[in-house]
C-alpha positions as CSV (number, residue, x, y, z in Angstrom):
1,X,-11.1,203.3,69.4
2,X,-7.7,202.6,71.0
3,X,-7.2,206.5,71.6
4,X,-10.6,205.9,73.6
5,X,-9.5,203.2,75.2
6,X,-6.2,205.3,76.5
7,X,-8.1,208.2,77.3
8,X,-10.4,205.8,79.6
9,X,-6.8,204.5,80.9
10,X,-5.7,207.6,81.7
11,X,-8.7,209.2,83.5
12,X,-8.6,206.0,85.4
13,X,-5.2,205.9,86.7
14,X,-6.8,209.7,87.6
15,X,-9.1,208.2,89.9
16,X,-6.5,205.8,91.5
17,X,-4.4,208.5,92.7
18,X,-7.3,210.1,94.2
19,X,-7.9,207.1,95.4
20,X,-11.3,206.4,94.3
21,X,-11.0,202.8,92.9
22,X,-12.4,200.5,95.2
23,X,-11.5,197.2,95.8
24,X,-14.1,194.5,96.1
25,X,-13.7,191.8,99.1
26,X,-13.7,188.1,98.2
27,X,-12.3,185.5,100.2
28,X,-9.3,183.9,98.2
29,X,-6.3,182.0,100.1
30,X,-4.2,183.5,97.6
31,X,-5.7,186.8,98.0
32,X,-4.9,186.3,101.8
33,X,-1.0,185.8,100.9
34,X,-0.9,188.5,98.7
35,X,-2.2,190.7,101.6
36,X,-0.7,189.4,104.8
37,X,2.8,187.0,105.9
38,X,2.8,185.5,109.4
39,X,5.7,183.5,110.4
40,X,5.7,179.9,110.8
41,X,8.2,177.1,111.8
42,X,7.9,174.5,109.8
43,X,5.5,173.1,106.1
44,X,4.8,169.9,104.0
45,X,5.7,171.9,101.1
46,X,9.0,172.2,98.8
47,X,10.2,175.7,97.6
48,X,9.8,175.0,94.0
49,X,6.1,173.9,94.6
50,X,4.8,176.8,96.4
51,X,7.0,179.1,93.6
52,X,5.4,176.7,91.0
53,X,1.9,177.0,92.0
54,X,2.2,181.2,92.1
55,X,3.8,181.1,88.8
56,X,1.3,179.0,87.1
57,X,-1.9,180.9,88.9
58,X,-0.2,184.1,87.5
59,X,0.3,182.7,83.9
60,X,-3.2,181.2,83.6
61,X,-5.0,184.6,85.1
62,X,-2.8,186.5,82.4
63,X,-3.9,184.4,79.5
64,X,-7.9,184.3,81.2
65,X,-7.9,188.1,81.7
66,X,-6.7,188.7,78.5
67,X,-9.7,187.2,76.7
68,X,-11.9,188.6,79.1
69,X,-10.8,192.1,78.7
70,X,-11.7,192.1,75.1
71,X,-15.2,191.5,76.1
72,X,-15.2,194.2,78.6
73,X,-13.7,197.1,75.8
74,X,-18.0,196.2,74.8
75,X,-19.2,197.3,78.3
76,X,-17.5,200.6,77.7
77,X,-20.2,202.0,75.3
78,X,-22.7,200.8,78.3
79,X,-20.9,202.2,81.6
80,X,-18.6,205.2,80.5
81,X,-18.3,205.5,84.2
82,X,-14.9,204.8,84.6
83,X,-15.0,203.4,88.4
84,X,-17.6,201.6,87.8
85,X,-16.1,199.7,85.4
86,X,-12.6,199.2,86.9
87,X,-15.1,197.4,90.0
88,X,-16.7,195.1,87.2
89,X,-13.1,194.0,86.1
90,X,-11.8,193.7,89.7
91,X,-14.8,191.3,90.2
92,X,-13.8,189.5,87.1
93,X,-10.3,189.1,88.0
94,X,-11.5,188.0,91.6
95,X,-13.8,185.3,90.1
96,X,-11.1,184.0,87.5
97,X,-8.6,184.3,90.7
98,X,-10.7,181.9,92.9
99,X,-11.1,179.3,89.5
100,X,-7.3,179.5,88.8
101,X,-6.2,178.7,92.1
102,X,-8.6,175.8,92.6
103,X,-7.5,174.3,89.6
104,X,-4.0,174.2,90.4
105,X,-4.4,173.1,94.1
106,X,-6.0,170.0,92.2
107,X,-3.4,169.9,90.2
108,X,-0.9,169.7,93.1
109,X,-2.8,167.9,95.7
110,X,-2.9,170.5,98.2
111,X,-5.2,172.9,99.7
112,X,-5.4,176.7,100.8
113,X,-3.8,176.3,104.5
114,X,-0.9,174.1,102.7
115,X,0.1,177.0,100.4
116,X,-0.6,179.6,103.3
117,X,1.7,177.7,105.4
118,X,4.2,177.0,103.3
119,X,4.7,180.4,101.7
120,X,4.8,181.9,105.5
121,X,7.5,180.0,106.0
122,X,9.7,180.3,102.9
123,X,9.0,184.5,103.1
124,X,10.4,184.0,106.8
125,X,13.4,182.3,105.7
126,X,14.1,185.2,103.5
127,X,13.6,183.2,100.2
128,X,14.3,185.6,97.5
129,X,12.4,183.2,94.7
130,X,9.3,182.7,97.2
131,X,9.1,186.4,97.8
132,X,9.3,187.3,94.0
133,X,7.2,184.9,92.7
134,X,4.6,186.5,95.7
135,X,4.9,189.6,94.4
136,X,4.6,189.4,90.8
137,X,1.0,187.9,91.6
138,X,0.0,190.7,94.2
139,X,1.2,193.2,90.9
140,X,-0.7,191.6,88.6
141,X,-4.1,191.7,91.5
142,X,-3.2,195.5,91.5
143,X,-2.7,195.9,87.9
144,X,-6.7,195.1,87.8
145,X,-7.5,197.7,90.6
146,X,-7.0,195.3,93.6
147,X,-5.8,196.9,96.9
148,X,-2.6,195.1,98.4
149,X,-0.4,195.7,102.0
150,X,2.8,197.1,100.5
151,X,5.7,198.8,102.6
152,X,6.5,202.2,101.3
153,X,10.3,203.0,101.0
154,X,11.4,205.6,104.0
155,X,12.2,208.3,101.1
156,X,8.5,208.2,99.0
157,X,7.5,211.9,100.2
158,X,4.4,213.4,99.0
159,X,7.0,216.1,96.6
160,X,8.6,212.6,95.4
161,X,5.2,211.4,94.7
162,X,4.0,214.8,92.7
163,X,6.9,214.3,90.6
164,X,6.3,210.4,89.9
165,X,2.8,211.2,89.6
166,X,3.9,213.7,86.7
167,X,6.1,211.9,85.1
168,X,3.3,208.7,85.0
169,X,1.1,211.0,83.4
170,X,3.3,212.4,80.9
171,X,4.3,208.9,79.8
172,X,0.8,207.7,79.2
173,X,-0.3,211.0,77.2
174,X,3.2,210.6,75.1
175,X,2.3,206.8,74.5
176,X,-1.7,208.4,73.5
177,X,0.2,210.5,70.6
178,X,1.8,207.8,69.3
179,X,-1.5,205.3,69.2
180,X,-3.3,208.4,67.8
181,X,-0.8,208.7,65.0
182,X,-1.1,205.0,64.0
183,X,-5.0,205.0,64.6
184,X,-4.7,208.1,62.4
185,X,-2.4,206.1,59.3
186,X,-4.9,203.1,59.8
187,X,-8.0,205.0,59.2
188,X,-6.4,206.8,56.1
189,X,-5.6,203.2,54.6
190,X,-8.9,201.8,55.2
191,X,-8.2,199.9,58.1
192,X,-10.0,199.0,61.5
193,X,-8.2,198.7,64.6
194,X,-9.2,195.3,66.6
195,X,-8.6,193.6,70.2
196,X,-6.1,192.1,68.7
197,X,-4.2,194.8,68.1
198,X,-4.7,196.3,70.7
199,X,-3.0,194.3,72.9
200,X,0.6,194.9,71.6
201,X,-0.3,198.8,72.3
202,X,-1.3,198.2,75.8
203,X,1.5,196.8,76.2
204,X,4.0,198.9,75.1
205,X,2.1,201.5,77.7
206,X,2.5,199.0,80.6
207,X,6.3,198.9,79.5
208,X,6.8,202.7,79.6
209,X,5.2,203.1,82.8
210,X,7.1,200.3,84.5
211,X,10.5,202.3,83.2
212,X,8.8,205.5,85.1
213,X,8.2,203.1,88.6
214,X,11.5,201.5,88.3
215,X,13.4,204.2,87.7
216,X,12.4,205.4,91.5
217,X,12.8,202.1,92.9
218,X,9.0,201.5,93.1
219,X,6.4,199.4,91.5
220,X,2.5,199.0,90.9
221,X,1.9,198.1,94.5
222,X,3.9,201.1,96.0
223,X,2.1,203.4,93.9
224,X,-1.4,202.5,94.4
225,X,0.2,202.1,98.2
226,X,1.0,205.4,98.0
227,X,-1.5,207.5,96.3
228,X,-4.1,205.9,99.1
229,X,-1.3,207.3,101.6
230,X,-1.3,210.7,100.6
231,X,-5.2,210.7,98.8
232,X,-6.1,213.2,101.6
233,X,-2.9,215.4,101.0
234,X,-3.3,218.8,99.5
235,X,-0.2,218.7,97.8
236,X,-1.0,215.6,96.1
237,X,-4.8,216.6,95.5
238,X,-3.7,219.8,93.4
239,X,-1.2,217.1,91.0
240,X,-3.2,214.9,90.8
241,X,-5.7,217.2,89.6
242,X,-3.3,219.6,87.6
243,X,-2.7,216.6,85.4
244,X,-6.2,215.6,85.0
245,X,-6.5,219.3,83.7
246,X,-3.8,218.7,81.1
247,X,-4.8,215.7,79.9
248,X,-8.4,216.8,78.9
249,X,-6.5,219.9,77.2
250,X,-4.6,218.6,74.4
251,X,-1.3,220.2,74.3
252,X,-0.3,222.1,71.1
253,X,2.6,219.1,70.0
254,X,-0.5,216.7,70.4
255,X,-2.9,219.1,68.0
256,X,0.2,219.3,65.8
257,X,0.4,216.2,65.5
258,X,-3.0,215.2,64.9
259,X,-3.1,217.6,62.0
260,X,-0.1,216.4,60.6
261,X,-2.2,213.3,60.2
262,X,-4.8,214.6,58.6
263,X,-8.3,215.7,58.8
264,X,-9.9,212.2,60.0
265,X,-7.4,212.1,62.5
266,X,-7.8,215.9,63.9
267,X,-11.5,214.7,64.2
268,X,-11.3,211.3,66.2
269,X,-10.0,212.7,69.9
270,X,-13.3,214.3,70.2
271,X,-15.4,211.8,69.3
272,X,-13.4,209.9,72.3
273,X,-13.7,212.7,74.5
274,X,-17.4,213.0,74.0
275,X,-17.7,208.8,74.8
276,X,-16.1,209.8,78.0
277,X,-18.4,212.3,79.2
């Protein structure tokens, strides 16, 4: 189940850099901020309120998604469609985005333009917390397939992208061995992988990949940013779809290592390839 899962992950992230994954439009004040800054001059709000209120909206939309996406993993058996579902889970976020933010403007007596204003003005004044506390929202809103304004660095080429592109791949299909090995131990013992336990996987993906974006100075943002940039490019076409190619052809250190663990799990990748067709 959680090599299904990753499999899914990967043929999405597929669709992303051929940019594919659409974004659905909902009118959110915080979804304005995390999509446009205009300067202002002045605001009835403190810096550590506005960075506060982003913090707390991005906590509570962490812990909210969270649960949800456990329900979703039993749409998949209902829309294999990959884009499909990355739109249902956008809408989800959306929805659980416009609830979160709500709450805490009741919590803080203060309303959209208040925030709007006040973050305009603390990004002007170049406030480093303000900015970051910004931005870690607008990654989370791509994280679940949202589309955000992000300034690409001078030096993000279509070759640098290939090779980024690549290397994000590889990462994910490396990370796929590994939960296929432990799927693979589980089974042999008896045992049934959960939500639960899933979660610590996912995360250790979301970890490796972060190391491949940071380590060229970019994040989720300037990725998706990117791959819509260069979606029409040849160059970037033919990568994108040489690694689609490779990840639906096992390589032979991935068949190696599923027969290494035995016989069950030799058999379980294509019973997840065939829930993906």
């Amino acid at each position: 189940r959680a090599s299904s899962a990753f499999r899914e992950a990967m043929a999405t992230a597929m669709k992303v850099a051929l940019g594919v994954v659409a974004a659905v439009g909902t009118v959110l004040v915080v979804k304005s901020m995390m999509t446009k800054e205009e300067k202002v001059d002045s605001c009835d709000m403190t810096q550590e309120e506005v960075v506060t209120i982003f913090k707390k909206i991005k906590h509570q939309l962490q812990q909210k998604m969270s649960a949800i996406m456990k329900n979703i993993e039993m749409l998949k058996q209902q829309i294999p469609d990959p884009q499909q579902l990355q739109m249902i889970i956008l809408m989800e976020f959306e929805k659980q985005l416009q609830k979160t933010q709500e709450e805490v403007f009741e919590e803080f007596k203060c309303d959209e333009e208040d925030l709007e204003t006040a973050t305009n003005y603390y990004v002007a004044q170049g406030d480093e917390e303000v900015k970051k506390s910004v931005d870690a929202l607008r990654e989370l809103y791509a994280m679940f397939g949202g589309k955000v304004d992000a300034e690409l660095p001078a030096d993000l080429t279509v070759e640098k992208m290939c090779t980024i592109l690549e290397e994000y791949m590889q990462t994910i299909t490396k990370a796929n061995m590994e939960i296929q090995k432990i799927v693979a131990h589980m089974q042999m013992s008896g045992q049934q992988m959960t939500p639960e336990m899933e979660e610590p996987l996912k995360k250790m993906v979301e970890q490796e990949t972060s190391k491949v974006f940071q380590k060229y100075g970019i994040n989720t943002m300037i990725f998706q940013a990117a791959c819509e940039k260069y979606k029409t490019d040849e160059k970037f076409i033919a990568k994108a779809k040489e690694m689609d190619k490779k990840r639906q052809q096992p390589s032979a250190a991935e068949m190696s290592a599923m027969g290494a663990a035995g016989p069950v799990a030799a058999s379980k990748p294509a019973e997840d390839d065939a829930e993906l067709d």
